[in-house]
LOGUKE-309644 format. One record per atom (N, C-alpha, C): residue number from 1; residue in one letter; atom name; y negated, x negated, z. Coordinates in steps of 0.001 Angstrom, whole numbers, plus 500000, padded with zeros to 6 digits. Example, Ala and Ser with C-alpha at 12.3 -4.5 7.8 and 13.67 -1.06 7.14 Angstrom:
+-----+----+----+--------+--------+--------+
:   i : aa : at :      y :      x :      z :
+-----+----+----+--------+--------+--------+
:   1 :  A :  N : 505690 : 486810 : 507800 :
:   1 :  A : CA : 504500 : 487700 : 507800 :
:   1 :  A :  C : 503300 : 486800 : 507800 :
:   2 :  S :  N : 502250 : 487150 : 507080 :
:   2 :  S : CA : 501060 : 486330 : 507140 :
:   2 :  S :  C : 499970 : 487100 : 507870 :
+-----+----+----+--------+--------+--------+
***
This chain:
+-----+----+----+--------+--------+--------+
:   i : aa : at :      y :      x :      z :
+-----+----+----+--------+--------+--------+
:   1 :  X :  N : 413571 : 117429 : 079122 :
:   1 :  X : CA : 412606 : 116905 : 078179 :
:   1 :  X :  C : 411469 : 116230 : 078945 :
:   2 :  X :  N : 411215 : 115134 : 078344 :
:   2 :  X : CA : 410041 : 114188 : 079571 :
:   2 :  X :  C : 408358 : 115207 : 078943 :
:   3 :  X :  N : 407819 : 114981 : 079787 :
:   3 :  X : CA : 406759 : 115762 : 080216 :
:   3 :  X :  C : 405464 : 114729 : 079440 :
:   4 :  X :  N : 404902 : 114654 : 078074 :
:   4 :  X : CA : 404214 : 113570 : 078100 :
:   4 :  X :  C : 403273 : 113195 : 078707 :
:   5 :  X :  N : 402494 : 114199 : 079822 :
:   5 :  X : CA : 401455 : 113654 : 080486 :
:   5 :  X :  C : 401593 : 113154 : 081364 :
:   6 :  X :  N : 402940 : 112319 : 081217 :
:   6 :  X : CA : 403076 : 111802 : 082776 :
:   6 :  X :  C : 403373 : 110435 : 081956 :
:   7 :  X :  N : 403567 : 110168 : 080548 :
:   7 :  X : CA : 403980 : 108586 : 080085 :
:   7 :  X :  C : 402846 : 107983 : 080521 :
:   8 :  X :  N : 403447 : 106984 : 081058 :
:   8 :  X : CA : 402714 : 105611 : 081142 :
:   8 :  X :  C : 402675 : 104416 : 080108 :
:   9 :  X :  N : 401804 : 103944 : 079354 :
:   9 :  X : CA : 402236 : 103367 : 078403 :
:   9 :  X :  C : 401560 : 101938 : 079125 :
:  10 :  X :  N : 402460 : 100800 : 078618 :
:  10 :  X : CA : 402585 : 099601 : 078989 :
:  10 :  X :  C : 402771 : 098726 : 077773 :
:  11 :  X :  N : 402187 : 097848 : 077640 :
:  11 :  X : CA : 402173 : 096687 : 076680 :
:  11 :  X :  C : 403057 : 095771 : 077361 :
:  12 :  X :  N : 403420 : 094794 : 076332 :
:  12 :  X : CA : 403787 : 093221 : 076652 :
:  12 :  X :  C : 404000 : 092587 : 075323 :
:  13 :  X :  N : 404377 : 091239 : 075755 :
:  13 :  X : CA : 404368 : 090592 : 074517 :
:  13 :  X :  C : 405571 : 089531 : 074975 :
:  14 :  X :  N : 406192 : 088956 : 073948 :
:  14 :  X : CA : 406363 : 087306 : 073647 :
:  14 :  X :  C : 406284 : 086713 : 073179 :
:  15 :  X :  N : 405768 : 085394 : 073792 :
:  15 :  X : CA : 405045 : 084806 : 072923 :
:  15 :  X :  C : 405976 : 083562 : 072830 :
:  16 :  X :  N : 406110 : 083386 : 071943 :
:  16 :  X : CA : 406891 : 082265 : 070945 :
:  16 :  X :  C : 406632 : 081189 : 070990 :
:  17 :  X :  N : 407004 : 080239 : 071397 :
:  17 :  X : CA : 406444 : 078730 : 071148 :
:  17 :  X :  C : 406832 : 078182 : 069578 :
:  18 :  X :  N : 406707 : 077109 : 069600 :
:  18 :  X : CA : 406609 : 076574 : 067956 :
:  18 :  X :  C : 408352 : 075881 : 067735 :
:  19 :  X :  N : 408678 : 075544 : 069363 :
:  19 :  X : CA : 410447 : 075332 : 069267 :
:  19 :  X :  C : 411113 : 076799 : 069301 :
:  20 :  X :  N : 410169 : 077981 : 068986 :
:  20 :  X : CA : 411383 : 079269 : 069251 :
:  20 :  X :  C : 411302 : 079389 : 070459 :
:  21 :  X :  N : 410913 : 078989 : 071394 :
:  21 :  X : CA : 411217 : 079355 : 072770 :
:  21 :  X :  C : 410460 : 080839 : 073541 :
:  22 :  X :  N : 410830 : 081573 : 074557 :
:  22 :  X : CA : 410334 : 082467 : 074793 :
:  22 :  X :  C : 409647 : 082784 : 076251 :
:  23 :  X :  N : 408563 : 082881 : 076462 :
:  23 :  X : CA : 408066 : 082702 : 077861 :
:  23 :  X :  C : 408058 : 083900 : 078360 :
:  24 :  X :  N : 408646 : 083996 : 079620 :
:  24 :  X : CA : 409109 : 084780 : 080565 :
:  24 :  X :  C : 408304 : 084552 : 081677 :
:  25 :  X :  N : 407892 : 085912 : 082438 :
:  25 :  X : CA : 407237 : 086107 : 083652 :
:  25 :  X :  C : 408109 : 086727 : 084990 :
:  26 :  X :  N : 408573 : 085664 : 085685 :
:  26 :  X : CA : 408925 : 086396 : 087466 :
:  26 :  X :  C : 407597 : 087200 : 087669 :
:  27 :  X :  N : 408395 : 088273 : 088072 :
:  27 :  X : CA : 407130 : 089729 : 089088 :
:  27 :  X :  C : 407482 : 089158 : 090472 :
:  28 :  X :  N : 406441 : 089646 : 090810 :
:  28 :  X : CA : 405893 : 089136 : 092215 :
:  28 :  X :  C : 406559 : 089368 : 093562 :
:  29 :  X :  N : 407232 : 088607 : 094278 :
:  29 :  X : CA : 408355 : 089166 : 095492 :
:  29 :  X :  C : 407313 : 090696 : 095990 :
:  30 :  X :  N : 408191 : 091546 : 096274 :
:  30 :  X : CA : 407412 : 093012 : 097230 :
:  30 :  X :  C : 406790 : 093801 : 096083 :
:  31 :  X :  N : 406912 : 093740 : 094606 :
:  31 :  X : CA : 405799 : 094722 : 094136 :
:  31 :  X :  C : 407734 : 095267 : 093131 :
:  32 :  X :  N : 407506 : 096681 : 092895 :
:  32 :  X : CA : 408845 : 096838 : 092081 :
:  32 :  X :  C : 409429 : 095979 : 091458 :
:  33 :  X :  N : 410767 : 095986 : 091044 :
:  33 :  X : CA : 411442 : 094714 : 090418 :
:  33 :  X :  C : 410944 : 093478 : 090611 :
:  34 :  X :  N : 410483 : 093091 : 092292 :
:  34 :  X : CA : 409920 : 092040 : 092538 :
:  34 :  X :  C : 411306 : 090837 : 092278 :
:  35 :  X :  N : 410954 : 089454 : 091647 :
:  35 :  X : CA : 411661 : 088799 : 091407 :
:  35 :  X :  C : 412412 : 088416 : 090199 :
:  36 :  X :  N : 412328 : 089467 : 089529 :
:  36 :  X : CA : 413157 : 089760 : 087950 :
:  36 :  X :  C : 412247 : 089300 : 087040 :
:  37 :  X :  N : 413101 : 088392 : 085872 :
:  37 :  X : CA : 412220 : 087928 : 084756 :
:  37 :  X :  C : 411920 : 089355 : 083801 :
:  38 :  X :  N : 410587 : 089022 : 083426 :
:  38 :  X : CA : 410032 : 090499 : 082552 :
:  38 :  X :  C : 409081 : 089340 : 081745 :
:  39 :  X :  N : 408839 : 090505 : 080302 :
:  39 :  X : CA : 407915 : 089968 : 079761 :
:  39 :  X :  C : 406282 : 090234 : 079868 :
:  40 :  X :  N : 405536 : 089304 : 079935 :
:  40 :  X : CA : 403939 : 089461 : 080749 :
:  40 :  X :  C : 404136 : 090227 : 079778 :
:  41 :  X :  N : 402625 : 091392 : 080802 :
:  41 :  X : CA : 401909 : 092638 : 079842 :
:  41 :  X :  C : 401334 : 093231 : 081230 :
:  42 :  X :  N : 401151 : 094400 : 080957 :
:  42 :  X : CA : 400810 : 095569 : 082022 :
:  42 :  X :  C : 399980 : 096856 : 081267 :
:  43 :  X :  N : 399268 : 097472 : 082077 :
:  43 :  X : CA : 399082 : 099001 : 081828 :
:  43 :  X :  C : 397679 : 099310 : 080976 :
:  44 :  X :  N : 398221 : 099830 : 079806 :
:  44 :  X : CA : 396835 : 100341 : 078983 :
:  44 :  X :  C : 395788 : 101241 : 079897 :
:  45 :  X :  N : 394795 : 100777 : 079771 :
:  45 :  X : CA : 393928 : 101487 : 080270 :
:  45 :  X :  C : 392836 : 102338 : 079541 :
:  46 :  X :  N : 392574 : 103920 : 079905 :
:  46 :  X : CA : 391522 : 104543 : 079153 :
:  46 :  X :  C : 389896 : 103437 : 078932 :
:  47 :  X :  N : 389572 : 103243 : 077838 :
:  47 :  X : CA : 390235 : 104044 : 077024 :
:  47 :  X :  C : 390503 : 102973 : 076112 :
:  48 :  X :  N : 390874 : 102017 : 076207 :
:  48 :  X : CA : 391942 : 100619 : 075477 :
:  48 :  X :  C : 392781 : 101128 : 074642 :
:  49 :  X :  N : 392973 : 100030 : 073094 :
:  49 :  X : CA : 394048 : 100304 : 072571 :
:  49 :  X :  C : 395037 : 099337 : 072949 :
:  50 :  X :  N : 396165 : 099409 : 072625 :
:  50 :  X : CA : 397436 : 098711 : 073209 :
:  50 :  X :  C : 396942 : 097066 : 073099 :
:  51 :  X :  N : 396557 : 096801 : 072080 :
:  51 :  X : CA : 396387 : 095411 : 071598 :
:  51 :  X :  C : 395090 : 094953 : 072020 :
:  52 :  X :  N : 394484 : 096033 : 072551 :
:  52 :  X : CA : 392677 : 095046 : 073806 :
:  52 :  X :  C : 393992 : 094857 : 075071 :
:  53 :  X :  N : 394475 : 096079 : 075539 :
:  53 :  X : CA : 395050 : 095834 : 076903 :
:  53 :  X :  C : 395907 : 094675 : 076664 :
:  54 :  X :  N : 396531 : 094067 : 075892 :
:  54 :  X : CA : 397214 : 093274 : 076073 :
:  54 :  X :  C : 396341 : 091939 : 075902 :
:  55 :  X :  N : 395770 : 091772 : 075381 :
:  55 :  X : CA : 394817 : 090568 : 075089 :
:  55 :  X :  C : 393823 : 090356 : 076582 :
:  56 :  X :  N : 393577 : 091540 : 077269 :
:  56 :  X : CA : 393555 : 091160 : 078400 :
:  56 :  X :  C : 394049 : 091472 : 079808 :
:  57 :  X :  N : 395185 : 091960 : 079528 :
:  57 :  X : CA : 396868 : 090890 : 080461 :
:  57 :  X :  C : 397040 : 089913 : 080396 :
:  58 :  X :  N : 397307 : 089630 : 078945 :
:  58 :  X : CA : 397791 : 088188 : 079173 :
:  58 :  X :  C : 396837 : 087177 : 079204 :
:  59 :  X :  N : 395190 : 087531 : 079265 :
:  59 :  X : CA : 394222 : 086316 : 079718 :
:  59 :  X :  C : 394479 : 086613 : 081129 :
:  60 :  X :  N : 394512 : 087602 : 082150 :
:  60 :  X : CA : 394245 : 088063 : 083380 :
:  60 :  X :  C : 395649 : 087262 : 084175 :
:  61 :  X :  N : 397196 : 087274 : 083351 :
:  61 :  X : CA : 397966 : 086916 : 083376 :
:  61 :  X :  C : 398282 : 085657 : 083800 :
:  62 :  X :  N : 398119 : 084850 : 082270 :
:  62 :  X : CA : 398503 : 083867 : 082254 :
:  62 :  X :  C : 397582 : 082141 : 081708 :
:  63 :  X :  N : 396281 : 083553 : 081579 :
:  63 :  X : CA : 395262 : 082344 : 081333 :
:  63 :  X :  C : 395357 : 081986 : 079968 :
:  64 :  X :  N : 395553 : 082797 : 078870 :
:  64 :  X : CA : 395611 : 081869 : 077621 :
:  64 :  X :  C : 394495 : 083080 : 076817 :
:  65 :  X :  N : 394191 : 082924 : 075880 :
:  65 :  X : CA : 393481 : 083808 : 075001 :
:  65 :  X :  C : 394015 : 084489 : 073515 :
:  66 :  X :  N : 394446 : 085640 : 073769 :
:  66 :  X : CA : 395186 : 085905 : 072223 :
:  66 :  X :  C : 394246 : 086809 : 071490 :
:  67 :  X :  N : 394762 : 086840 : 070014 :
:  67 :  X : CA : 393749 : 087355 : 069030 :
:  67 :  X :  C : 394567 : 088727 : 068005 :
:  68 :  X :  N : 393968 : 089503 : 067900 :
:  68 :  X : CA : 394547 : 090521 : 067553 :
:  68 :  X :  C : 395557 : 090449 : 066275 :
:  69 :  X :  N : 395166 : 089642 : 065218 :
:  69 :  X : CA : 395503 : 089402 : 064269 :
:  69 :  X :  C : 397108 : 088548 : 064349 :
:  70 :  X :  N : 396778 : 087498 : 065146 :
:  70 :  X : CA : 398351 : 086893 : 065979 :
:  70 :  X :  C : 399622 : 088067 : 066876 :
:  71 :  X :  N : 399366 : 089313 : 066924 :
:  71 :  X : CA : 400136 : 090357 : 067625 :
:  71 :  X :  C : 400956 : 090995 : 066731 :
:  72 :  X :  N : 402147 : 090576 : 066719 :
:  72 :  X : CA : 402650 : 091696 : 065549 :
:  72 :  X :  C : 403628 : 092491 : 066700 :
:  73 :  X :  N : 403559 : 093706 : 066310 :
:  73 :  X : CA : 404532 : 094629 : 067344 :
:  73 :  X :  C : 405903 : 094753 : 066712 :
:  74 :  X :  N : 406771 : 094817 : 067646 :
:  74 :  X : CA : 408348 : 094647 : 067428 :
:  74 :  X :  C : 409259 : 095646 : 067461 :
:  75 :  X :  N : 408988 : 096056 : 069066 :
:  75 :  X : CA : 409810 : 097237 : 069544 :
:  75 :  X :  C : 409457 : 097739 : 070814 :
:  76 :  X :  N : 409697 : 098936 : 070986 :
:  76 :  X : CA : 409606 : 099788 : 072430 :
:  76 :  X :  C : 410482 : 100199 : 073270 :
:  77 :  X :  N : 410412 : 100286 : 074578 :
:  77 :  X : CA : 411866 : 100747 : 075181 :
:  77 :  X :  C : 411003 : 101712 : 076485 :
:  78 :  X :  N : 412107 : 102595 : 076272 :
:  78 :  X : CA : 411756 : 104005 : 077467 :
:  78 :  X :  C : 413503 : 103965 : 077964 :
:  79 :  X :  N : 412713 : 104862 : 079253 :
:  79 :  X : CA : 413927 : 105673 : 080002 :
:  79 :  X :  C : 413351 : 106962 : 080201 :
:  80 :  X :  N : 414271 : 108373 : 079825 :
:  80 :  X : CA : 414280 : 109403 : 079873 :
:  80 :  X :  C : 413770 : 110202 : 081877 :
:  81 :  X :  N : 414617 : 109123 : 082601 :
:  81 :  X : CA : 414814 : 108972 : 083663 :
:  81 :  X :  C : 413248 : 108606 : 084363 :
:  82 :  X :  N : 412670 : 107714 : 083473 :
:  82 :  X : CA : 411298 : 107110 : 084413 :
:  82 :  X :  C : 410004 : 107331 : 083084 :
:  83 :  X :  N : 408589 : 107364 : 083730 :
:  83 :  X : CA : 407333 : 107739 : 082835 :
:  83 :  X :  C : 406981 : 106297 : 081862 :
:  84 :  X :  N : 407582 : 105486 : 082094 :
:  84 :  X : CA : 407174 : 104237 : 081534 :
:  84 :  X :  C : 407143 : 103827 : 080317 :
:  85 :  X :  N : 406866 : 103715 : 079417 :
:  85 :  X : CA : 407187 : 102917 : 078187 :
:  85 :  X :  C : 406715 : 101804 : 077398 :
:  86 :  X :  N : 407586 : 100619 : 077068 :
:  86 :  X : CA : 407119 : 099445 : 076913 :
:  86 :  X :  C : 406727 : 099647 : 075881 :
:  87 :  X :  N : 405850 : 099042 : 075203 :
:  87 :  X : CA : 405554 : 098165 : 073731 :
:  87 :  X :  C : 405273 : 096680 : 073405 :
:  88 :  X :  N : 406463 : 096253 : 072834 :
:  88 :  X : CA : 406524 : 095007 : 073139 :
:  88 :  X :  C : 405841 : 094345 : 071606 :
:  89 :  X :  N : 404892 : 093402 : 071753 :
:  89 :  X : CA : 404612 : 092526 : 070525 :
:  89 :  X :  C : 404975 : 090791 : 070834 :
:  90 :  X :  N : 405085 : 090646 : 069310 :
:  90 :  X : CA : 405681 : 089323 : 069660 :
:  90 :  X :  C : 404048 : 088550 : 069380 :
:  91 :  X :  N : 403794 : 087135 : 069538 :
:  91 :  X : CA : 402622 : 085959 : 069655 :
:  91 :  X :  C : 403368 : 084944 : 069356 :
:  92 :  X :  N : 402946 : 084297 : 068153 :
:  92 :  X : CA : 403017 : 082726 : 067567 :
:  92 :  X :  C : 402043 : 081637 : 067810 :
:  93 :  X :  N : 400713 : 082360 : 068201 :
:  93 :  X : CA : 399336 : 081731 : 068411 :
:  93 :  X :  C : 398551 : 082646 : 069355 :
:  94 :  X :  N : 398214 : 080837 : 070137 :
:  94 :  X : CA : 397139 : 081525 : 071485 :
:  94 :  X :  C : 396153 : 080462 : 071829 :
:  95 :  X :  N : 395008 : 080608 : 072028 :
:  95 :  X : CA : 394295 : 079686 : 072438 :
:  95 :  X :  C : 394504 : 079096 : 074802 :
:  96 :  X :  N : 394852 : 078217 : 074505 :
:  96 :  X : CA : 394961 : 077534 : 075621 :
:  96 :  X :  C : 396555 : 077622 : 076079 :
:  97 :  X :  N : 396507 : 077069 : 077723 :
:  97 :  X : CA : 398200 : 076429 : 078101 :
:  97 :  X :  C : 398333 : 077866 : 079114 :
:  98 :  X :  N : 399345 : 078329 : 079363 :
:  98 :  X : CA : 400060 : 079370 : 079768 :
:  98 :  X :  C : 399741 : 078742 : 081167 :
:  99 :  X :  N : 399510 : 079303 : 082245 :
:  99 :  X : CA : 399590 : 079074 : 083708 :
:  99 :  X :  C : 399554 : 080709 : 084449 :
: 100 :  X :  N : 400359 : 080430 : 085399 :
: 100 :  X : CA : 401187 : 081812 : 086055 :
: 100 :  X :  C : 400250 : 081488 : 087337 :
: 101 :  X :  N : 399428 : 082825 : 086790 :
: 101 :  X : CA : 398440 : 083574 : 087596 :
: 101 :  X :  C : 398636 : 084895 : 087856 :
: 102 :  X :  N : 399556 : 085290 : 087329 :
: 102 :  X : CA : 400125 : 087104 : 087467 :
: 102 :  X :  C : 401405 : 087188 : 088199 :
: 103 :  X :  N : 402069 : 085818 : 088661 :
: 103 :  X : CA : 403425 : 086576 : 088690 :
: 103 :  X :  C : 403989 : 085393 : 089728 :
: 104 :  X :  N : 404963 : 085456 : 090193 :
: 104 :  X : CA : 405553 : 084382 : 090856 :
: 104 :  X :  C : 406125 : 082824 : 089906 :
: 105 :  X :  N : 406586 : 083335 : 088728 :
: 105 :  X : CA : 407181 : 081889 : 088246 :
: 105 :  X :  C : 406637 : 082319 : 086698 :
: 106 :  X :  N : 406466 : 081452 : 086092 :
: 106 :  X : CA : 406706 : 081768 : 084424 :
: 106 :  X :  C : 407785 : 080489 : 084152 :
: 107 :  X :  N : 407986 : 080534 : 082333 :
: 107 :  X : CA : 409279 : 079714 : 082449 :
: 107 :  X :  C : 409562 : 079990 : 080741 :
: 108 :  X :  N : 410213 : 079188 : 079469 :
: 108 :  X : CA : 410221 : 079102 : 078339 :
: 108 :  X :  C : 411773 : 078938 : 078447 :
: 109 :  X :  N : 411915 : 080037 : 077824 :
: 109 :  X : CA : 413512 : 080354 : 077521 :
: 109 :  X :  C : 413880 : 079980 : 075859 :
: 110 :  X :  N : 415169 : 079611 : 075783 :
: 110 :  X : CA : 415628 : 079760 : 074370 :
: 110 :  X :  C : 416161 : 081098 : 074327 :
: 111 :  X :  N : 415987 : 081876 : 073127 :
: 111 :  X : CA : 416095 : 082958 : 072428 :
: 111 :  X :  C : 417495 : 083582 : 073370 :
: 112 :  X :  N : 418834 : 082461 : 073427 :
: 112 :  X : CA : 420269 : 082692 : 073859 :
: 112 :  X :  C : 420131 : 082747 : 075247 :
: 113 :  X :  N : 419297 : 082795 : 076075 :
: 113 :  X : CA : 418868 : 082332 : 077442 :
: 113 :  X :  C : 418502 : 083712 : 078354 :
: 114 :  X :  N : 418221 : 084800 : 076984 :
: 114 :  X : CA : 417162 : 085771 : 077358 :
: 114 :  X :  C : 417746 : 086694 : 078187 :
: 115 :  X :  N : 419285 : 087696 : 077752 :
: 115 :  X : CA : 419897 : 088142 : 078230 :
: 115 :  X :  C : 421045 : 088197 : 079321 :
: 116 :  X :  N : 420894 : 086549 : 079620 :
: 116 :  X : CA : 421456 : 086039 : 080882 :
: 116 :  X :  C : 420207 : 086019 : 081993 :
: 117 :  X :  N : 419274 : 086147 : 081702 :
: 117 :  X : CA : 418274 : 086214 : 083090 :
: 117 :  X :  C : 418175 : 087677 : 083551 :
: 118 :  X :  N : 418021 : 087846 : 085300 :
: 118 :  X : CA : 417880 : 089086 : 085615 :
: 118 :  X :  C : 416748 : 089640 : 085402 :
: 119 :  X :  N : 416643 : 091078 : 084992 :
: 119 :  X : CA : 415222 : 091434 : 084397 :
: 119 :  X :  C : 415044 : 092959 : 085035 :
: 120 :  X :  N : 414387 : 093794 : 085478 :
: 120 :  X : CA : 414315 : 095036 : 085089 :
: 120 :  X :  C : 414969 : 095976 : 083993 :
: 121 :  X :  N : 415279 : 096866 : 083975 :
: 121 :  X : CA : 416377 : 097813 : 083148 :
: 121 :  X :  C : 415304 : 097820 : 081620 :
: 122 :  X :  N : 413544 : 097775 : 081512 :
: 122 :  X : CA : 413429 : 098181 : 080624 :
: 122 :  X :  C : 413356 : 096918 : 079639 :
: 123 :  X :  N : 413477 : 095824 : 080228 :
: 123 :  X : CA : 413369 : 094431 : 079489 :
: 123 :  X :  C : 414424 : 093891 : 078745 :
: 124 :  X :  N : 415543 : 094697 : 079430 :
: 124 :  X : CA : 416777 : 094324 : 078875 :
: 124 :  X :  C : 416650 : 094595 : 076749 :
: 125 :  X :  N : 416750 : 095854 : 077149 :
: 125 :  X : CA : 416884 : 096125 : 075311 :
: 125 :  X :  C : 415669 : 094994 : 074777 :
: 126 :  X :  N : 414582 : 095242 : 075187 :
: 126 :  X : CA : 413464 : 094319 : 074524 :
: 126 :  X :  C : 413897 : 092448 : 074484 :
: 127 :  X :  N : 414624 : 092594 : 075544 :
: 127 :  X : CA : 415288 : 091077 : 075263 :
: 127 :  X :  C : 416135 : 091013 : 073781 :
: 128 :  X :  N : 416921 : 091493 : 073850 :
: 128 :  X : CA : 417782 : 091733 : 072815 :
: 128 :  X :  C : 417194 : 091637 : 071526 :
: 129 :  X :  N : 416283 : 092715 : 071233 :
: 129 :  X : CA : 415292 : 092890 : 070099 :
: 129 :  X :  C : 414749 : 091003 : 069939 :
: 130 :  X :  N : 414336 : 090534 : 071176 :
: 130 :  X : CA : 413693 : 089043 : 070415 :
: 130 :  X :  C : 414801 : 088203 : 069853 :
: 131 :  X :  N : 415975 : 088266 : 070591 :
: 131 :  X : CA : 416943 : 087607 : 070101 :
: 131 :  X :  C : 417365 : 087936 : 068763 :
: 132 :  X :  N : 417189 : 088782 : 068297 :
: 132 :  X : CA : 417932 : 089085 : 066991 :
: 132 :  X :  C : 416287 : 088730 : 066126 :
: 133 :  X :  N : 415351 : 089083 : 066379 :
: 133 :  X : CA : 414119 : 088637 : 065578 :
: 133 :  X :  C : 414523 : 086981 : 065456 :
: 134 :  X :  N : 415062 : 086203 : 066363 :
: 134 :  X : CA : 414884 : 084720 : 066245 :
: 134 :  X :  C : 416127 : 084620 : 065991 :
: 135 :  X :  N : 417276 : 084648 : 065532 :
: 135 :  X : CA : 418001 : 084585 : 064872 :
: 135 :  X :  C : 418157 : 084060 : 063678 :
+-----+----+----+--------+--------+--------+
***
C-alpha cells in the first residue's frame, strides 16, 4: 500500500492549439527521463493549489500566461511502484507564444502523433486520455 506522505503531486497540462494540435515538452538531457517528450508542468508547491502551480510552470516553462478559468482537468496517472502523481489539465487559451525555456525542445503534435513519441512511463496513459478527448 503506497504510503501517502511520500506522494508527490505534479501538475501538467495540454494545451491545445486552435488546429487540435498538442504541445509537447523534451526534458532536459541529464535530469530523469532526460530526452523524452512529456507534458510541461512540474511540482505543486506548499502551499499552492494545483492550478496556481501550474499557471506558474507553464509561465516559468514556456513563457506564456494561463488563467484559471481556461484549465479544465482531465485525468491523472500514478505508479504504485513510484511517489509521483500526475494531474493533467487540458488549455484552449493562453496569453502569449510558447517558447522552450524549461526543457530541451518543445514541439505541436497532432492528437495521432502522441503515442508514437517516446515519453516517460507516466505520460503514456495521459497521452492516450488527450487522444480520445480530441477524437
Amino acid at each position: 500500500m503506497q504510503n501517502f506522505s511520500t506522494i508527490v503531486p505534479i501538475v501538467a497540462v495540454a494545451l491545445i492549439d486552435a488546429g487540435g494540435r498538442v504541445l509537447m515538452q523534451k526534458r532536459r538531457l541529464g535530469s530523469v527521463h532526460g530526452g523524452l517528450w512529456e507534458f510541461p508542468g512540474g511540482k505543486i508547491e506548499a502551499p499552492e493549489t494545483p492550478a496556481a502551480a501550474l499557471i506558474r510552470e507553464i509561465n516559468e516553462e514556456l513563457g506564456v500566461v494561463l488563467e484559471v478559468g481556461a484549465l479544465s482537468p482531465l485525468t491523472f496517472a500514478t505508479d504504485p511502484g513510484q511517489p509521483h502523481v500526475i494531474l493533467l489539465y487540458t488549455c484552449r487559451r493562453w496569453c502569449g507564444e510558447p517558447e522552450c525555456l524549461g526543457g530541451e525542445a518543445i514541439a505541436w503534435f497532432a492528437p495521432d502523433a502522441l503515442t508514437r513519441l517516446a515519453m516517460p512511463p507516466l505520460d503514456v496513459p495521459l497521452s492516450k486520455a488527450v487522444q480520445l478527448l480530441l477524437r
